[in-house]
mmCIF file as Biopython writes it, N, C-alpha, C and O atoms, coordinates in Angstrom:
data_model
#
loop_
_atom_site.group_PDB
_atom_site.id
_atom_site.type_symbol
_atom_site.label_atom_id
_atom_site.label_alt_id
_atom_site.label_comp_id
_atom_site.label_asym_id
_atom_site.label_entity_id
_atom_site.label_seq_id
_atom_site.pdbx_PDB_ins_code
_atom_site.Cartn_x
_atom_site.Cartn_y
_atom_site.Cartn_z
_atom_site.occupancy
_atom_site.B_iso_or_equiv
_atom_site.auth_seq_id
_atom_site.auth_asym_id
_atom_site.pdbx_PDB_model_num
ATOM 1   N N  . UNK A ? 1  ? -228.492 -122.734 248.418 1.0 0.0 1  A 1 
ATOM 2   C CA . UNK A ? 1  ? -227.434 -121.760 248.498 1.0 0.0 1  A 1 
ATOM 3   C C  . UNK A ? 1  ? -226.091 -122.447 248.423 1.0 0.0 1  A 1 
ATOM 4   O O  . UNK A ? 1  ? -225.979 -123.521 249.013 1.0 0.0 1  A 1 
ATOM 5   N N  . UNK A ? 2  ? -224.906 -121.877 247.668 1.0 0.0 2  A 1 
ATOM 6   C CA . UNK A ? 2  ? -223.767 -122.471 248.048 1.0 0.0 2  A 1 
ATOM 7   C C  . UNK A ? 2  ? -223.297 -121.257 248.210 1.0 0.0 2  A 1 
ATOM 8   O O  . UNK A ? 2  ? -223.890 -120.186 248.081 1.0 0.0 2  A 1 
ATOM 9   N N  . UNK A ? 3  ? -221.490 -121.604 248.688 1.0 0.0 3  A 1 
ATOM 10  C CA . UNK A ? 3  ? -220.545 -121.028 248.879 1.0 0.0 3  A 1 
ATOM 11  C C  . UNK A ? 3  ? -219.469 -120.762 248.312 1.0 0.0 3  A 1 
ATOM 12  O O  . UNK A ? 3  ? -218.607 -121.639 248.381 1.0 0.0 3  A 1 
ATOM 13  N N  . UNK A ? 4  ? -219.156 -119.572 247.613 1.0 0.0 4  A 1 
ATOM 14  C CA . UNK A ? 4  ? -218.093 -119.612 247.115 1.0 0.0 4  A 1 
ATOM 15  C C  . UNK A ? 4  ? -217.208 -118.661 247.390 1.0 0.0 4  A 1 
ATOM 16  O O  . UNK A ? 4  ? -217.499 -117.569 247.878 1.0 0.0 4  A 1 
ATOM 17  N N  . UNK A ? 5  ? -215.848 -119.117 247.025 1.0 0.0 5  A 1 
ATOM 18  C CA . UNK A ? 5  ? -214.699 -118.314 248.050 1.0 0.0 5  A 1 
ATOM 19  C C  . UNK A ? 5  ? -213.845 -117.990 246.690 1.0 0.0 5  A 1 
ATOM 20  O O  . UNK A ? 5  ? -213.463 -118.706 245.765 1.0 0.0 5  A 1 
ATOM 21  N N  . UNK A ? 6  ? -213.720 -116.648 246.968 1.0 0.0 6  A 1 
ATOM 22  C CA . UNK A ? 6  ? -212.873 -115.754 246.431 1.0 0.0 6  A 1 
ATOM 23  C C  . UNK A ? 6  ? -211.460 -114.942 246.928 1.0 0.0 6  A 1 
ATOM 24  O O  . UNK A ? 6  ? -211.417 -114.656 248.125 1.0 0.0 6  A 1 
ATOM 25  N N  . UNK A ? 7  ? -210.504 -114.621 246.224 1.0 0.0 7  A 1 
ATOM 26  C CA . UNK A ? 7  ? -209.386 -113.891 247.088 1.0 0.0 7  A 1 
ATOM 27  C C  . UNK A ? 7  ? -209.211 -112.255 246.521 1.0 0.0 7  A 1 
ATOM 28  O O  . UNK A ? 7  ? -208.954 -112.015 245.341 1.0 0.0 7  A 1 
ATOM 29  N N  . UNK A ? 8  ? -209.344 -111.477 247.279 1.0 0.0 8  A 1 
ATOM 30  C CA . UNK A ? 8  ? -209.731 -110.666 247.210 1.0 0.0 8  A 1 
ATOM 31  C C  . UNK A ? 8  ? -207.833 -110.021 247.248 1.0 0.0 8  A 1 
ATOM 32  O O  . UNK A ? 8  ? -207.003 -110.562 247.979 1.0 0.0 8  A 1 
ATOM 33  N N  . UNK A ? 9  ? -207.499 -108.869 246.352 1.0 0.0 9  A 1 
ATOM 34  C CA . UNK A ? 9  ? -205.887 -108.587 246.764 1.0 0.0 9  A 1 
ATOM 35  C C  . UNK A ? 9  ? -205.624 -108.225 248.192 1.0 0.0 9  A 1 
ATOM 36  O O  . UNK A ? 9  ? -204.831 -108.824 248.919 1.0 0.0 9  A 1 
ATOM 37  N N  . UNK A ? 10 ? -206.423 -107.099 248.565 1.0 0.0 10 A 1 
ATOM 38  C CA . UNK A ? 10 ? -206.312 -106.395 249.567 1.0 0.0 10 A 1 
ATOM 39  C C  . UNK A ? 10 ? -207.707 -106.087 250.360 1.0 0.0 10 A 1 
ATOM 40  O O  . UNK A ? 10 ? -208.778 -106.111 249.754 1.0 0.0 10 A 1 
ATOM 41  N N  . UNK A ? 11 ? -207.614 -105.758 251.933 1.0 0.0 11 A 1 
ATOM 42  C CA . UNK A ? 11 ? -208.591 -105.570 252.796 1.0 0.0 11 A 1 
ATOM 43  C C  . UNK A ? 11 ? -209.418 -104.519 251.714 1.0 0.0 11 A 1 
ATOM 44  O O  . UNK A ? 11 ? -210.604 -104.555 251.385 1.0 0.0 11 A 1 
ATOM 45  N N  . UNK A ? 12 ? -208.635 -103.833 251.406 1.0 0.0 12 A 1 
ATOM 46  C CA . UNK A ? 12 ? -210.028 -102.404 250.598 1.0 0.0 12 A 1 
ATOM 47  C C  . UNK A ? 12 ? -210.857 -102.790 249.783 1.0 0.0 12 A 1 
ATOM 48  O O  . UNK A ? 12 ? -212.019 -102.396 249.684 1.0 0.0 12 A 1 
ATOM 49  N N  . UNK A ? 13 ? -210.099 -103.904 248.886 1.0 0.0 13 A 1 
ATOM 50  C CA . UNK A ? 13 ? -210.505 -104.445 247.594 1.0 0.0 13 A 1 
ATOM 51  C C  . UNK A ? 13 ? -211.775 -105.126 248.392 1.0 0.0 13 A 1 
ATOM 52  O O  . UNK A ? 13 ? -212.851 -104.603 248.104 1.0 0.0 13 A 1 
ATOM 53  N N  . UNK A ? 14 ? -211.844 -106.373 249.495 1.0 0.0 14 A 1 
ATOM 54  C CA . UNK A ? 14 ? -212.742 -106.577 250.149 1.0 0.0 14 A 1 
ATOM 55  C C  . UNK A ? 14 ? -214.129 -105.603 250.153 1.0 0.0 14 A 1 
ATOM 56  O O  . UNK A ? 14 ? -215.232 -105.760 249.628 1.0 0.0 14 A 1 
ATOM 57  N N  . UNK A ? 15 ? -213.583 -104.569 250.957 1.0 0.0 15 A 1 
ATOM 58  C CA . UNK A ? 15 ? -214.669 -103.561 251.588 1.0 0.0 15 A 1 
ATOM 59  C C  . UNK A ? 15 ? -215.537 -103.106 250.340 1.0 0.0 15 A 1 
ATOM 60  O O  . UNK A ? 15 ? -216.767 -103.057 250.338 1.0 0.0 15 A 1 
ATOM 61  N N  . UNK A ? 16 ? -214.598 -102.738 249.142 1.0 0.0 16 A 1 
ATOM 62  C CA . UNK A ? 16 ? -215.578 -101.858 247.716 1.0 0.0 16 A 1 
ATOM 63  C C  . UNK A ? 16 ? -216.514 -103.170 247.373 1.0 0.0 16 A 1 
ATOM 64  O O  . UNK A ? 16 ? -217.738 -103.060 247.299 1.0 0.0 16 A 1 
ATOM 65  N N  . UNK A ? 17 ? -215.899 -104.298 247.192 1.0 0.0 17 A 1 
ATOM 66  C CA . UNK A ? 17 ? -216.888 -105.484 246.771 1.0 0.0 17 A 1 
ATOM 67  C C  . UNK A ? 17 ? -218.073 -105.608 247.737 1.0 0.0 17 A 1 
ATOM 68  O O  . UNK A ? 17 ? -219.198 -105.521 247.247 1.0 0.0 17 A 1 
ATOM 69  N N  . UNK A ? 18 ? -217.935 -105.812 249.123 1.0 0.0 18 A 1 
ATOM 70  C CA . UNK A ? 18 ? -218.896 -105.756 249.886 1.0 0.0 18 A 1 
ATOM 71  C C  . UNK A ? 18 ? -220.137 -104.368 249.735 1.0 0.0 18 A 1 
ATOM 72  O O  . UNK A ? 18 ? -221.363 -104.393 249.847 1.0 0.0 18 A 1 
ATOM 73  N N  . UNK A ? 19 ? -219.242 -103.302 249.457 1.0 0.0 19 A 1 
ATOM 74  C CA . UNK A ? 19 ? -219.880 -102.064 249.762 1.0 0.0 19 A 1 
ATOM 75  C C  . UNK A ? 19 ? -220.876 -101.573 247.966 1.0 0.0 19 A 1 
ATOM 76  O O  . UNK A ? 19 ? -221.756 -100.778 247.635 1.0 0.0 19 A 1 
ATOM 77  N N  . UNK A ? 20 ? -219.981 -102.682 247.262 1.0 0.0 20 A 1 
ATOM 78  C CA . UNK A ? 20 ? -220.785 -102.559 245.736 1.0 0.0 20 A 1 
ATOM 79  C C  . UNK A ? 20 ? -222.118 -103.902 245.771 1.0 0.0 20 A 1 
ATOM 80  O O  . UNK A ? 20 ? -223.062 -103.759 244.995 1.0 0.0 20 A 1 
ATOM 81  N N  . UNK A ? 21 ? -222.093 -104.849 246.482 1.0 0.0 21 A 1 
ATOM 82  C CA . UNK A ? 21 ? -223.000 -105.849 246.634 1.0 0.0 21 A 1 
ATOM 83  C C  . UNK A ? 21 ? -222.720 -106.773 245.600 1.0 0.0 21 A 1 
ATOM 84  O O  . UNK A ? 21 ? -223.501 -107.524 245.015 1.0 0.0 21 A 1 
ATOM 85  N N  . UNK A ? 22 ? -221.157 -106.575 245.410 1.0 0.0 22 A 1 
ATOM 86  C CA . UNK A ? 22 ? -220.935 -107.800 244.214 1.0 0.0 22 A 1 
ATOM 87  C C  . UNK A ? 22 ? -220.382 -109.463 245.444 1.0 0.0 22 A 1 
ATOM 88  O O  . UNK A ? 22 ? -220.090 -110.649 245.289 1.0 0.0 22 A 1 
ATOM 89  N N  . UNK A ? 23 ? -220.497 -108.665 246.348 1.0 0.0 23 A 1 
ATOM 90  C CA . UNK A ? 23 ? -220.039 -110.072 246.988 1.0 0.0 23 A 1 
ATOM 91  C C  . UNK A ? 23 ? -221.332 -109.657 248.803 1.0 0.0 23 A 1 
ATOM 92  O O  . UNK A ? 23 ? -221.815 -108.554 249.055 1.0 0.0 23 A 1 
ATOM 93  N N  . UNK A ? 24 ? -221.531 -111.078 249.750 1.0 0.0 24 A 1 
ATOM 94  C CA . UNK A ? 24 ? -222.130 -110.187 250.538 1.0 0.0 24 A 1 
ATOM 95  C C  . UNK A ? 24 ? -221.325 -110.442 251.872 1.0 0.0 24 A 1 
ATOM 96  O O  . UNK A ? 24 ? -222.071 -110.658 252.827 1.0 0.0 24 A 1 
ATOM 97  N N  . UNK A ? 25 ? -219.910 -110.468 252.175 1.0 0.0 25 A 1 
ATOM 98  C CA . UNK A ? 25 ? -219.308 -110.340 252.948 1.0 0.0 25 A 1 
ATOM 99  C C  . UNK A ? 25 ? -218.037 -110.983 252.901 1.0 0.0 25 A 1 
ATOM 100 O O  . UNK A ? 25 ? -217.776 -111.700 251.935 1.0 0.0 25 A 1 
ATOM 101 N N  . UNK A ? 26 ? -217.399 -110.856 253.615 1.0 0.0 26 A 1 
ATOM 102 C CA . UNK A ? 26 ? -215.750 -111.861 253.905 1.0 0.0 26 A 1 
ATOM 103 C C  . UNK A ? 26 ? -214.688 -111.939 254.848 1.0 0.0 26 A 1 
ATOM 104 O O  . UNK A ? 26 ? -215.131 -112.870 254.175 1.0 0.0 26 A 1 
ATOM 105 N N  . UNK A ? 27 ? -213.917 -111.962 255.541 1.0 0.0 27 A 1 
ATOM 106 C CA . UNK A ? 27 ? -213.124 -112.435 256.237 1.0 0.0 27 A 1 
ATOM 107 C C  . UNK A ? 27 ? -212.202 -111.612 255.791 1.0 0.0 27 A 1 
ATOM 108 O O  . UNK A ? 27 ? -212.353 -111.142 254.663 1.0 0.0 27 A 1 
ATOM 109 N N  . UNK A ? 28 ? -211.046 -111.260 256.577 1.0 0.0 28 A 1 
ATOM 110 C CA . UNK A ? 28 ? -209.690 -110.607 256.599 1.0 0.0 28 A 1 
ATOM 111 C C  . UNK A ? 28 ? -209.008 -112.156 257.673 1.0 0.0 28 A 1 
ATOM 112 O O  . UNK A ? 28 ? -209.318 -112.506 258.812 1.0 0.0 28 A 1 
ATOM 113 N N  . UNK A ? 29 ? -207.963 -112.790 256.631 1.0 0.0 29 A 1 
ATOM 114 C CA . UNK A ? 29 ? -207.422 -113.863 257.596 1.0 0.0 29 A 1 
ATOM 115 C C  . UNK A ? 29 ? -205.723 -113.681 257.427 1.0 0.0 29 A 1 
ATOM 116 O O  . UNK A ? 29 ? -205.165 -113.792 256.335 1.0 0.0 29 A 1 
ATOM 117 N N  . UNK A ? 30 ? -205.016 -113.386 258.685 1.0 0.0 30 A 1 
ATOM 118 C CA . UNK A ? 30 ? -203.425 -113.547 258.375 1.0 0.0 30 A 1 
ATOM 119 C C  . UNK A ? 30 ? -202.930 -114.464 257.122 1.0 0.0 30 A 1 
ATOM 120 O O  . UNK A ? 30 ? -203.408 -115.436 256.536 1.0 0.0 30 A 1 
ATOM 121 N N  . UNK A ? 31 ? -201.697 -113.658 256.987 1.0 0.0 31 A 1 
ATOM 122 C CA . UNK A ? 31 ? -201.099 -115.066 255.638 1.0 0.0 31 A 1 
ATOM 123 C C  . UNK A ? 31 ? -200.594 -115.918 256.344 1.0 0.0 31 A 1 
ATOM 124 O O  . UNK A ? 31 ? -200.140 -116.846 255.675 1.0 0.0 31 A 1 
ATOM 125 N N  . UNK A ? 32 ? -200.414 -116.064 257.845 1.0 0.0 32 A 1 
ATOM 126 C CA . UNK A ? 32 ? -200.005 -117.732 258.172 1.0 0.0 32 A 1 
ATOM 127 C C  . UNK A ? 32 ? -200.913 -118.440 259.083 1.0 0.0 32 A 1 
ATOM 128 O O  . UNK A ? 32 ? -200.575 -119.204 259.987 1.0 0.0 32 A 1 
ATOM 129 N N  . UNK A ? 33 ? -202.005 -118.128 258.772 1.0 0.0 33 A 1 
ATOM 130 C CA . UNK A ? 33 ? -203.215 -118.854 259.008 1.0 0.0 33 A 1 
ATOM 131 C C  . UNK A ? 33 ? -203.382 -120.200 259.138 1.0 0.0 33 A 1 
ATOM 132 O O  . UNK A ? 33 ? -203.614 -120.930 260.101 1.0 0.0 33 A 1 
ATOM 133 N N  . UNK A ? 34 ? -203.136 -120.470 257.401 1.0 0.0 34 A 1 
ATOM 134 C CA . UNK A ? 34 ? -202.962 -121.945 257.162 1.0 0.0 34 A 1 
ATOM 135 C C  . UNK A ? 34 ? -202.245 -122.761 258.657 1.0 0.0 34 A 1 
ATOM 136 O O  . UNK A ? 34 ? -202.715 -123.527 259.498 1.0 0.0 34 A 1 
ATOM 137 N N  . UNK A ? 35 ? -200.761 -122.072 258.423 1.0 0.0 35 A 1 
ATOM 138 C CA . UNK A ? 35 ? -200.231 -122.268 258.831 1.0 0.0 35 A 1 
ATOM 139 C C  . UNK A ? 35 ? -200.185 -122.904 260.510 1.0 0.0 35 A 1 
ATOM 140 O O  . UNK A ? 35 ? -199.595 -123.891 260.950 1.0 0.0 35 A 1 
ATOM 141 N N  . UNK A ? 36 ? -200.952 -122.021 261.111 1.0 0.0 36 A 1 
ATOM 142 C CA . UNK A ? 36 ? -201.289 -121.924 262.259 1.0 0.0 36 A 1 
ATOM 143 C C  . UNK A ? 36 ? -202.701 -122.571 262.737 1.0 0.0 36 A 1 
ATOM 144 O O  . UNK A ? 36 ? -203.250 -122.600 263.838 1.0 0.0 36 A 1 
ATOM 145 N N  . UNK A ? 37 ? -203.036 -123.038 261.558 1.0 0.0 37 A 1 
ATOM 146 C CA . UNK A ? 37 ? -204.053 -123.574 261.801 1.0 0.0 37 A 1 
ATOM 147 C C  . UNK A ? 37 ? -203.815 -124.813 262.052 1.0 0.0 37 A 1 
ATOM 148 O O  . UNK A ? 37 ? -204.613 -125.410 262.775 1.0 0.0 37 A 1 
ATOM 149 N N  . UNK A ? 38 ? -202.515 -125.590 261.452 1.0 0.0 38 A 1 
ATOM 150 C CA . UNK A ? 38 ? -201.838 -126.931 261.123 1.0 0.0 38 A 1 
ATOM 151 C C  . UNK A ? 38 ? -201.096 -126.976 262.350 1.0 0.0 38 A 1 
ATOM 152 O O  . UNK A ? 38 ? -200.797 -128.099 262.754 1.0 0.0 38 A 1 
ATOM 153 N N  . UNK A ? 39 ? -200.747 -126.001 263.010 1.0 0.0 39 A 1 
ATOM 154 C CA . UNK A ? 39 ? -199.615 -126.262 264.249 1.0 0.0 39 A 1 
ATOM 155 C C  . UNK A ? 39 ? -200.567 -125.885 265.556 1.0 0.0 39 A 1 
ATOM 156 O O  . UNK A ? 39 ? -200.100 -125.676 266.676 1.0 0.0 39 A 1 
ATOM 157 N N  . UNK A ? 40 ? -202.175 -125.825 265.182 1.0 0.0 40 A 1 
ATOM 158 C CA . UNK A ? 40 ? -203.099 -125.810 266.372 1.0 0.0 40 A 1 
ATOM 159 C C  . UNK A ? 40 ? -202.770 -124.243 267.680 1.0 0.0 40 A 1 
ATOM 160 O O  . UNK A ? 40 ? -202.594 -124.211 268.898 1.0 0.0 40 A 1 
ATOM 161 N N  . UNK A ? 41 ? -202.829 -123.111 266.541 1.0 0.0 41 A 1 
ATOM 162 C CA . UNK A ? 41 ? -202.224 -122.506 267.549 1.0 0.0 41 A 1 
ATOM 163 C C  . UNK A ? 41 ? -203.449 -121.376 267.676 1.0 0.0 41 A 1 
ATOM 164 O O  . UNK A ? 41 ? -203.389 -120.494 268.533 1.0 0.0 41 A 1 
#
């Protein structure tokens, strides 16, 4: 199995992909994530 990561535009856009079985799940992550991920917060 691998993993591959896609960006999806929007949360809905997410949900129809999930809900069409073109993808089989995903994450909703803030846009300063990164960010916050780098400043350990």
């Amino acid at each position: 199995e691998s993993v591959i990561i896609e960006e999806a535009e929007d949360e809905e856009q997410l949900k129809e992909r999930v809900e069409s079985g073109a993808i089989d799940g995903g994450l909703v992550l803030p846009r300063d994530f990164d960010e916050k991920l780098k400043q350990n917060k």
